[in-house]
C-alpha positions as CSV (number, residue, x, y, z in Angstrom):
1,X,68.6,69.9,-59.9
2,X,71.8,69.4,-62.1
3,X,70.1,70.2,-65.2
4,X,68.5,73.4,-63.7
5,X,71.9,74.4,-62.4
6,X,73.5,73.8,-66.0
7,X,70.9,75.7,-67.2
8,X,71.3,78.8,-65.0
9,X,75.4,78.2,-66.0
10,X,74.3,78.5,-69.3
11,X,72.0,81.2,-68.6
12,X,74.7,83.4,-67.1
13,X,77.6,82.6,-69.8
14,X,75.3,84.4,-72.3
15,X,74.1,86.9,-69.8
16,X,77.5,88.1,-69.7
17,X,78.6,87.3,-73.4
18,X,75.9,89.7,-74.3
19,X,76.8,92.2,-71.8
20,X,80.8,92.4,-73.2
21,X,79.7,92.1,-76.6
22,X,77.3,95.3,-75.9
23,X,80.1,97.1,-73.9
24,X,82.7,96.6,-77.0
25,X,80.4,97.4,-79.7
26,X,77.8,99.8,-78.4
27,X,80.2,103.3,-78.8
28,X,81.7,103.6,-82.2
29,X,84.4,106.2,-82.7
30,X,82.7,109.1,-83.8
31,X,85.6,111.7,-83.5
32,X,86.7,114.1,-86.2
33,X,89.4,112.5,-88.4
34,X,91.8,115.5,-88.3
35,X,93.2,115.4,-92.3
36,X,94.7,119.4,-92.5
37,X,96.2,120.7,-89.2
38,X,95.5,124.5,-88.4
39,X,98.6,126.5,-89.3
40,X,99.6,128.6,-86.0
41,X,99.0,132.0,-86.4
42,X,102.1,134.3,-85.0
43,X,101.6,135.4,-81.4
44,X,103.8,138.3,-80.0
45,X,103.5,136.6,-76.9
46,X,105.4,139.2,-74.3
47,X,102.8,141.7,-75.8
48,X,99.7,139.6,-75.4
49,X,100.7,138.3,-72.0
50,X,100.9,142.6,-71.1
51,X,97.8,143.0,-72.5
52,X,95.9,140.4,-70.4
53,X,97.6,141.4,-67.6
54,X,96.4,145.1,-67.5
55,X,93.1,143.7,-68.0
56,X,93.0,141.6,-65.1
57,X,94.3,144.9,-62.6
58,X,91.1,146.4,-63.5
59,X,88.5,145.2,-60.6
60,X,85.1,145.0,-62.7
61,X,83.4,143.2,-59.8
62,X,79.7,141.9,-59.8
63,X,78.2,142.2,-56.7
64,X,74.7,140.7,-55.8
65,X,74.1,144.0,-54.4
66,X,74.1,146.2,-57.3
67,X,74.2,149.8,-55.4
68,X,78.5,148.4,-54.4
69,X,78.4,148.2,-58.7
70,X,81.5,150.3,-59.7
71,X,80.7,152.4,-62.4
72,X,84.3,153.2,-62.8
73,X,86.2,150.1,-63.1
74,X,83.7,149.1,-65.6
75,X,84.7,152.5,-67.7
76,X,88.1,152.0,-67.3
77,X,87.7,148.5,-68.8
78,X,86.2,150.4,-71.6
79,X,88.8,152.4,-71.7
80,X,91.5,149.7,-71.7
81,X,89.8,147.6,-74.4
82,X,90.2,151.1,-76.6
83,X,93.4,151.6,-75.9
84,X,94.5,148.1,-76.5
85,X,92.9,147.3,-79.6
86,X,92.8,150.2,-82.0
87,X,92.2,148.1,-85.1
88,X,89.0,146.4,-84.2
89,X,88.0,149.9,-82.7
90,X,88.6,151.7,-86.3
91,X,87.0,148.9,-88.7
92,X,84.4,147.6,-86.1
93,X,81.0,149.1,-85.3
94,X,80.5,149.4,-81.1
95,X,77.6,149.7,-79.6
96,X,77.6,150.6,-75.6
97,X,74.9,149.0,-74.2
98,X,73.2,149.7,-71.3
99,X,76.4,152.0,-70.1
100,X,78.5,149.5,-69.6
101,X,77.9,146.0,-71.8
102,X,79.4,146.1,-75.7
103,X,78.7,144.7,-78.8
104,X,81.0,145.0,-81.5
105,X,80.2,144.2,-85.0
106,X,82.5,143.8,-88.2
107,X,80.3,143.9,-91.5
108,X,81.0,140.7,-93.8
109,X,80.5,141.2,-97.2
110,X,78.1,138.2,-98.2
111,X,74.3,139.3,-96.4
112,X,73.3,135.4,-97.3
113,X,75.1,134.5,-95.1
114,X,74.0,134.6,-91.0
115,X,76.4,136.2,-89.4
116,X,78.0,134.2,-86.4
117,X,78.6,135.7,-82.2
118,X,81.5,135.1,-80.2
119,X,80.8,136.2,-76.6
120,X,82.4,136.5,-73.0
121,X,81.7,138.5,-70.0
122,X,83.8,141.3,-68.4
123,X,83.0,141.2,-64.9
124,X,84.1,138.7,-61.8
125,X,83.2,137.3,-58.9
126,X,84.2,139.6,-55.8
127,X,87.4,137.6,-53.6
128,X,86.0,136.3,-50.2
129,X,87.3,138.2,-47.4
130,X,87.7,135.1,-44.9
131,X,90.4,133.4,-47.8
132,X,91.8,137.0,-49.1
133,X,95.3,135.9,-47.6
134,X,95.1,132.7,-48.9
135,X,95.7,134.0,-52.5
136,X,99.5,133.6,-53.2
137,X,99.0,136.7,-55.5
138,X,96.9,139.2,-55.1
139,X,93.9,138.6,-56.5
140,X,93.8,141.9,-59.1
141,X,97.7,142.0,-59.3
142,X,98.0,140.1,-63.2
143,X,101.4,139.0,-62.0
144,X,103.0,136.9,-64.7
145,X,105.3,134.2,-62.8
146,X,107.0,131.5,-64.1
147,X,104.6,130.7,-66.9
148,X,101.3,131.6,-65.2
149,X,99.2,134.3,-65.1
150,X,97.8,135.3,-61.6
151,X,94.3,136.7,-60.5
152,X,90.3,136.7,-60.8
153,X,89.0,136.7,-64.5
154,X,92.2,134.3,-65.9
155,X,89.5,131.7,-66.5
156,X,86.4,133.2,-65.9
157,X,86.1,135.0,-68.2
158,X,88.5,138.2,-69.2
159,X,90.4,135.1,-70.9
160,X,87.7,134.7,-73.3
161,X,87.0,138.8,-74.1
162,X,90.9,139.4,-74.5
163,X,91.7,136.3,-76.2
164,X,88.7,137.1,-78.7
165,X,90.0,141.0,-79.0
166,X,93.4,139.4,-79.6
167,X,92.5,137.2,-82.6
168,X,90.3,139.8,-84.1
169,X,93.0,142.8,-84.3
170,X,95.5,139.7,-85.7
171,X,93.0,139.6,-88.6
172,X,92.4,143.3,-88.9
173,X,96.2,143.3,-89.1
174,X,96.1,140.8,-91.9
175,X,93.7,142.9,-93.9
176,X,91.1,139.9,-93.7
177,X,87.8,141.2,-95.2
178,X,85.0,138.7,-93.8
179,X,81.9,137.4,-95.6
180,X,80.1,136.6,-92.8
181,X,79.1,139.1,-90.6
182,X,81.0,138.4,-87.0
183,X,79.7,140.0,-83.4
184,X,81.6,140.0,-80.5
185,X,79.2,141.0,-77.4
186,X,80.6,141.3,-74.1
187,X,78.2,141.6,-71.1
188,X,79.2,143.5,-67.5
189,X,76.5,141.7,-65.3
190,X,77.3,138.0,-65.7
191,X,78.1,137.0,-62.2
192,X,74.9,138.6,-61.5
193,X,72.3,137.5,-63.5
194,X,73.0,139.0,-67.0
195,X,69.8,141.0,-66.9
196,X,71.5,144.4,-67.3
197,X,73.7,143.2,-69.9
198,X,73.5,140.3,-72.4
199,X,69.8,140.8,-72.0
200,X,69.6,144.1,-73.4
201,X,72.7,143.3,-75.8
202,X,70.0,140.3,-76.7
203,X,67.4,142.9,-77.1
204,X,68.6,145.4,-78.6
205,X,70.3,142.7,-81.4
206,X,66.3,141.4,-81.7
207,X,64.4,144.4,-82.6
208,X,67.4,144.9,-85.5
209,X,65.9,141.2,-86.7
210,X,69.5,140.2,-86.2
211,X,69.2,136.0,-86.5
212,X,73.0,134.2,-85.9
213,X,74.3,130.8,-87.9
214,X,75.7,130.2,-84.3
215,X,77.0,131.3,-80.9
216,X,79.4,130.5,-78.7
217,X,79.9,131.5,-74.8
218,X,82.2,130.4,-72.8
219,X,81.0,127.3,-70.5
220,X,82.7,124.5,-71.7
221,X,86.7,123.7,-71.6
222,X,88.8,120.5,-71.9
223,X,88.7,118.5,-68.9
224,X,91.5,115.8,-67.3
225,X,90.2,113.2,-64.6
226,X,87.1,114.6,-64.6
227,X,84.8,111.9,-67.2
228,X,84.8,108.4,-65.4
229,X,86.9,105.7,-67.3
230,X,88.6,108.6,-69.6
231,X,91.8,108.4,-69.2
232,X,92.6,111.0,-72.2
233,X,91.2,114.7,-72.7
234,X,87.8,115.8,-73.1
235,X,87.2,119.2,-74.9
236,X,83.2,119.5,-73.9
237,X,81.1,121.6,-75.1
238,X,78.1,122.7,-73.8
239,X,75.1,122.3,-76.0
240,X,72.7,123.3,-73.2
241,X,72.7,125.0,-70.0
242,X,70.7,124.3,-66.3
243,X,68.5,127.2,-65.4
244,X,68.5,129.0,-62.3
245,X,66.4,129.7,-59.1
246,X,66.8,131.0,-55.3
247,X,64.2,130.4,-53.2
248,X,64.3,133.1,-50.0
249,X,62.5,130.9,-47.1
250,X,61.3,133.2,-44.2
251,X,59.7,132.6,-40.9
252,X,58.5,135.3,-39.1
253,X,57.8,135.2,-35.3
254,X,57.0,137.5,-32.2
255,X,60.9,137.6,-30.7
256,X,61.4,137.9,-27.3
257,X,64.2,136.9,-24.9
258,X,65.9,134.1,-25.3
259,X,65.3,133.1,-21.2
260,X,61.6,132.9,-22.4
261,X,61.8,130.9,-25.6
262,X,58.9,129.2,-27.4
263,X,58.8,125.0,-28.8
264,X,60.3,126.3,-31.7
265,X,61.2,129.7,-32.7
266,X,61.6,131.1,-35.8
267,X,65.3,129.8,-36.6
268,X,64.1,126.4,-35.1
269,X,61.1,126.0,-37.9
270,X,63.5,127.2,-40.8
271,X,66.4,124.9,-40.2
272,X,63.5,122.4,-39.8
273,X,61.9,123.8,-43.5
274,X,65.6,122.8,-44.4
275,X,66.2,119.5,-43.4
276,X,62.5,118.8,-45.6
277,X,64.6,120.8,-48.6
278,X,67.7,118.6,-48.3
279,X,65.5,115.4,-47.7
280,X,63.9,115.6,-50.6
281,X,66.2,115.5,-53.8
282,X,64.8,116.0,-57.1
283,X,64.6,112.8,-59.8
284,X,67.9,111.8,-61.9
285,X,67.4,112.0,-65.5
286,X,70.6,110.6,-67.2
287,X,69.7,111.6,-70.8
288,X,72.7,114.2,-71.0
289,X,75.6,111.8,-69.8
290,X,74.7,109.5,-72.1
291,X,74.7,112.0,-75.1
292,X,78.2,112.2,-74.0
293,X,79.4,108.9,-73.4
294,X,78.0,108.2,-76.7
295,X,80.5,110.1,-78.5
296,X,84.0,108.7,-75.9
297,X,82.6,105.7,-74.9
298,X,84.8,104.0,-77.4
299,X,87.6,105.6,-75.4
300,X,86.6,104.2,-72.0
301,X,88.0,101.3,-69.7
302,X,86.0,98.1,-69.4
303,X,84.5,98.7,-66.3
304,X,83.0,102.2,-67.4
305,X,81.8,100.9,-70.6
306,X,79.9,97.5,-69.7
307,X,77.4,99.8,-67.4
308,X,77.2,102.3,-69.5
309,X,76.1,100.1,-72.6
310,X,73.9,98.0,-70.3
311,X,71.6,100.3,-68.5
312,X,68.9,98.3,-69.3
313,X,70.4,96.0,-66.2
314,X,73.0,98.9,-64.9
315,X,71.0,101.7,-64.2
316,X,70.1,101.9,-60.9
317,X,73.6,101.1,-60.2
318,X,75.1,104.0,-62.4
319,X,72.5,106.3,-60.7
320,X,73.4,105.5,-57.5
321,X,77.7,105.6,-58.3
322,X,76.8,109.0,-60.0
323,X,74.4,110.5,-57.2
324,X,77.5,109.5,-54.4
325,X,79.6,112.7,-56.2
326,X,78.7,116.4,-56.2
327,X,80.0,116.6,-59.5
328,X,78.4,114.0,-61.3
329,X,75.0,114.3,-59.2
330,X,74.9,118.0,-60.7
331,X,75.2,116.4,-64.0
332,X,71.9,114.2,-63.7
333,X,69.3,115.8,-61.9
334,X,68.3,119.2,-60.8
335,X,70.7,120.7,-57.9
336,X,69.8,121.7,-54.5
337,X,72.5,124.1,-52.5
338,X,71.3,126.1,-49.2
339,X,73.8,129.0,-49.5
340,X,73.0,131.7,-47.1
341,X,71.2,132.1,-43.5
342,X,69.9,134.5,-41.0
343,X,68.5,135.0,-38.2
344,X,68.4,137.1,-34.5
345,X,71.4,139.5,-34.6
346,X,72.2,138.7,-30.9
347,X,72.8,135.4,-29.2
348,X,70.2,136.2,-26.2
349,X,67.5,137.6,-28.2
350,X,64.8,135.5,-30.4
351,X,64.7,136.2,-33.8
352,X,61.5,138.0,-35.1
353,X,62.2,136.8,-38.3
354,X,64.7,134.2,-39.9
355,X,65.9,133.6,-43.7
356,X,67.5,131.5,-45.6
357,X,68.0,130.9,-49.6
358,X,68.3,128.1,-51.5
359,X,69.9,128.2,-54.8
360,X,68.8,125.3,-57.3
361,X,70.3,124.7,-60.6
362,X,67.2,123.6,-62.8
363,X,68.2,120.6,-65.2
364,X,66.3,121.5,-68.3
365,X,63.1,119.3,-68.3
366,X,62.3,120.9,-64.8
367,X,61.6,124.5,-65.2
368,X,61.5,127.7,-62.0
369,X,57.3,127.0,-61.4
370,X,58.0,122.8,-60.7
371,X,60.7,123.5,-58.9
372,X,59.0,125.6,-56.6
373,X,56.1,123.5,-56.3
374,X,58.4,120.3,-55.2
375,X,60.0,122.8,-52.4
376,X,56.5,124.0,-51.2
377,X,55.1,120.7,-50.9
378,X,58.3,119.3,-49.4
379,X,58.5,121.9,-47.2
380,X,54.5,121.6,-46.2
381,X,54.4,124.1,-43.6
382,X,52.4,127.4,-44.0
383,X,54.7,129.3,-41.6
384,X,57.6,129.0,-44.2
385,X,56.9,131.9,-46.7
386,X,58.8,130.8,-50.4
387,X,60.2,133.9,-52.8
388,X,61.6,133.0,-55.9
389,X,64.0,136.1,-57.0
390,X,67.3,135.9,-59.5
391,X,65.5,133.4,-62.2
392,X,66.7,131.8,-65.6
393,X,64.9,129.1,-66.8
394,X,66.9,126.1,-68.1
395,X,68.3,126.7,-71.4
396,X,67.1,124.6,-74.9
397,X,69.3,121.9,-75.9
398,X,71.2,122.9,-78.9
399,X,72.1,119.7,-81.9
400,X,75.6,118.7,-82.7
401,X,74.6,118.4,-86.2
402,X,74.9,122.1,-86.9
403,X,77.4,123.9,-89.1
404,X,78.3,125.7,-85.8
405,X,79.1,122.9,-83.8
406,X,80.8,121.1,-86.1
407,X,83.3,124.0,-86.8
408,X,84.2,123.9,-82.8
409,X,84.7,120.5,-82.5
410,X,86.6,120.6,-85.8
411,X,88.6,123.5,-84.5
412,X,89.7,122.0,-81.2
413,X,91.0,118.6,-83.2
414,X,92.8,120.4,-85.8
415,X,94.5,122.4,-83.2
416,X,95.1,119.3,-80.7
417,X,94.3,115.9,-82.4
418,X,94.9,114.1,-79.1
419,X,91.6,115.9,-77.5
420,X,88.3,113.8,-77.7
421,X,85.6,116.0,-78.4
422,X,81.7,115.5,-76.7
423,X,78.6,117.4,-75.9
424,X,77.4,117.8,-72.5
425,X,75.2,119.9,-69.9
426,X,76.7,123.1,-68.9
427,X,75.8,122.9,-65.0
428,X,76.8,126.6,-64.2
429,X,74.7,129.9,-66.2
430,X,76.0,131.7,-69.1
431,X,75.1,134.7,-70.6
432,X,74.1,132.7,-73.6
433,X,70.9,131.5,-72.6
434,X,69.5,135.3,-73.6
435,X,70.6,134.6,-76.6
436,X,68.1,131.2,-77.9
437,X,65.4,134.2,-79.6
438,X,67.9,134.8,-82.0
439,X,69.5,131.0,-82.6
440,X,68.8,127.6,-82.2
441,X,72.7,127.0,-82.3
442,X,74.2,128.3,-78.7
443,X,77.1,126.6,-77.3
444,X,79.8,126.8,-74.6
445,X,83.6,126.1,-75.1
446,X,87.1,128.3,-74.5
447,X,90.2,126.6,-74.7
448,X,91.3,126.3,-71.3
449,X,92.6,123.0,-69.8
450,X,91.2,122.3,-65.8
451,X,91.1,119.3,-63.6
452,X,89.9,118.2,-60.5
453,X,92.1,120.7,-58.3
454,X,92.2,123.5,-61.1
455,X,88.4,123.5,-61.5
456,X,88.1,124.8,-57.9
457,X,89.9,127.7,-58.5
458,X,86.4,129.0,-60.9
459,X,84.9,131.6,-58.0
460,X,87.6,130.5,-56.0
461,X,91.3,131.1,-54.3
462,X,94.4,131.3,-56.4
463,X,92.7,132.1,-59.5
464,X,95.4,131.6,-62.4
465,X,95.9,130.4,-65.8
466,X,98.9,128.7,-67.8
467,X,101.1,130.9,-70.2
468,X,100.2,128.4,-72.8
469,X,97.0,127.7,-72.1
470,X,96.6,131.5,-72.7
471,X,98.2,131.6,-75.9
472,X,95.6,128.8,-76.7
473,X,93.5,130.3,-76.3
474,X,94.1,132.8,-78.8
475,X,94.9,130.2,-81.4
476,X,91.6,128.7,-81.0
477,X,89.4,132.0,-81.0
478,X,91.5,133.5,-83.8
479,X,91.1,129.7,-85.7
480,X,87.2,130.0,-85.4
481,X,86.5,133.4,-86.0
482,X,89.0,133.5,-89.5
483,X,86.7,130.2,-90.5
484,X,83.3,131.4,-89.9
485,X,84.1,134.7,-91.6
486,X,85.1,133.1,-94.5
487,X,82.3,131.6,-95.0
């Protein structure tokens, strides 16, 4: 017994001497080694922060329900971007697609060169009514108070079409003639889909043969608190993108009064049809937090690191930590949210016919037809009818080896070399994922700084960015677009 119990001592000691030696030599520093810092470019800030604000007073809401689409908000937008920005509008080509979407093109010099496309969308997210006096500003007001800006499109995603019309007139101003060909496209359907927009910018660009070096959406930003073990920033960028599905279930019965009521009426088999949905989660995959731990791992505390370097032991553990938060779960495996429901229109009456929708966010590896079939067969009862409506299939994933990516990360270390820079799985929809026919290269990043508590405030109350973080912004778009039209 002794010498079994030394052995097993023995055993352990280089159990665990293998484990630390893993967790401290697995991740190797991988980060940009920032040599020449960008030079700032001049910002008449008062200006800019006018500028931004007039843009957020105009109400370019996308609605699910397109026939509430305001035609003239949307034209007025136009209007202000024109108004605003009279260089780009003299040396730039436009293109109004669709009525409402634009593409803007400035002719570089050098044809051997594939020209590159910065994008952003111009409409929001309407403001709930139930938390409309929750907002401390109005949400369409642009009030500029003590170093933020107030209101819905501050970070998603008027920042990004401003901030990119902003650095473009600065080089206009400069008399910058570009090499490269650069494209700014700006879709109005975003928050709905993107089929009325980006789409048709993405198709009109295709039958022109227009192929990009890169793209970039927004979709990413640089995170605080929000990467386990991480103590310091993360600039991610998104390097692919989860798809997209609602599923409409409906149960349709004969009604009735509610004195006479069957087992189980309609309402009762849907809510039943949704306790199946929610019982029945779809498989983890962990392949894109690993891509990013593998480039701040190095950066991580002990007890982040030894897991992550041993998941040949860790795993199921690491699953199971990671599947505990919203967040992270989102991050792993494909999402399931039941989002809207309805049924009799009066509480004595039996509902004839009852509906709800469940929106999934489809990791890529899973695509709109599996997704379905898991639901049907988890589901497993003919009564519930399934409708699929409002689809995007999960995006490609894009390599960081690319001059594209390379120049972002670059980018946002020469402009802060205290920001670690990573790839990582952009668990929301961008307009970007039109855009794959006509790159391999698409990623997601704007320069905008969010935590925990900030991060709510995406489709949320209180919308608002910082002054500086605004002006960042700027620096950053007007940093990448100079350097990719130079060649």
């Amino acid at each position: 017994m002794k010498k079994i119990l030394i052995s097993f001592a023995v055993f352990i000691l280089l159990l665990s001497g293998l484990l630390f030696y893993r967790a401290n030599t697995f991740y190797d520093d991988q980060q940009y080694v920032v040599e020449n810092p960008i030079k700032l470019v001049k910002i008449d800030t008062e200006a800019a922060l006018k500028r931004f604000s007039q843009a957020i007073k105009i109400p370019t809401i996308s609605f699910d329900d397109r026939s509430q689409f305001d035609h003239e908000a949307f034209l007025a937008f136009q209007q202000y971007l024109k108004d605003s920005f009279p260089l780009v509008h003299q040396r730039a080509n436009l293109d109004v697609i669709n009525d409402y979407s634009l593409l803007y093109h400035l002719k570089g010099s050098d044809p051997t060169l594939k020209p590159a496309l910065f994008m952003g969308h111009m409409d929001v997210v309407p403001v709930d009514e139930a938390t409309a006096d929750q907002w401390q500003h109005p949400p369409f007001s642009g009030n500029v108070i003590d170093g933020t800006v107030w209101g819905r499109g501050t970070i998603d995603d008027k920042i990004s079409v401003v901030a990119l019309m902003e650095s473009m007139e600065m080089l206009l101003a400069q008399n910058i003639q570009p090499k490269r060909s650069i494209y700014f496209a700006f879709g109005h359907d975003e928050e709905a889909g993107g089929k009325d927009g980006a789409r048709q910018i993405a198709a009109f660009l295709a039958k022109k043969n227009v192929v990009f070096e890169f793209v970039l959406d927004e979709g990413g930003v640089v995170t605080q608190d929000m990467l386990p073990g991480v103590s310091k920033s993360v600039a991610v960028i998104g390097v692919a993108e989860k798809g997209f599905v609602n599923l409409r279930l409906t149960v349709k019965a004969p009604g009735g009064h509610s004195s006479q009521p069957p087992a189980h009426t309609a309402a009762g088999i849907l809510a039943q049809a949704i306790v199946k949905v929610e019982a029945s989660p779809f498989s983890a995959d962990m392949r894109f937090i690993l891509e990013t731990f593998q480039h701040i791992g190095f950066a991580t505390d002990l007890a982040t690191r030894l897991p992550m370097s041993n998941l040949w032991l860790f795993s199921p553990a690491v699953e199971s930590m990671m599947l505990d938060s919203p967040s992270s779960a989102a991050s792993i495996r494909t999402s399931t949210a039941v989002t809207m429901l309805k049924g009799s229109s009066k509480s004595n009456v039996l509902p004839t016919e009852a509906e709800a929708v469940v929106n999934f966010r489809i990791l890529p590896g899973d695509t709109i037809d599996s997704v379905t079939q898991h639901i049907t067969k988890a589901i497993g009862d003919p009564r519930v009818e399934i409708e699929a409506f409002m689809t995007n299939e999960a995006s490609p994933v894009s390599s960081t080896e690319t001059y594209g990516y390379k120049l972002i990360e670059q980018t946002i270390r020469r402009l802060d070399p205290n920001l670690l820079v990573a790839p990582y799985l952009v668990q929301g929809g961008t307009d970007a994922s039109n855009f794959y026919g006509l790159s391999d290269n698409v990623y997601r990043f704007m320069m905008v700084r969010l935590d925990p508590k900030t991060m709510k405030r995406f489709h949320g109350v209180n919308e608002q960015i910082l002054v500086e973080d605004y002006m960042q912004a700027i620096q950053f778009y007007y940093a990448m677009v100079k350097q990719a039209a130079q060649g």
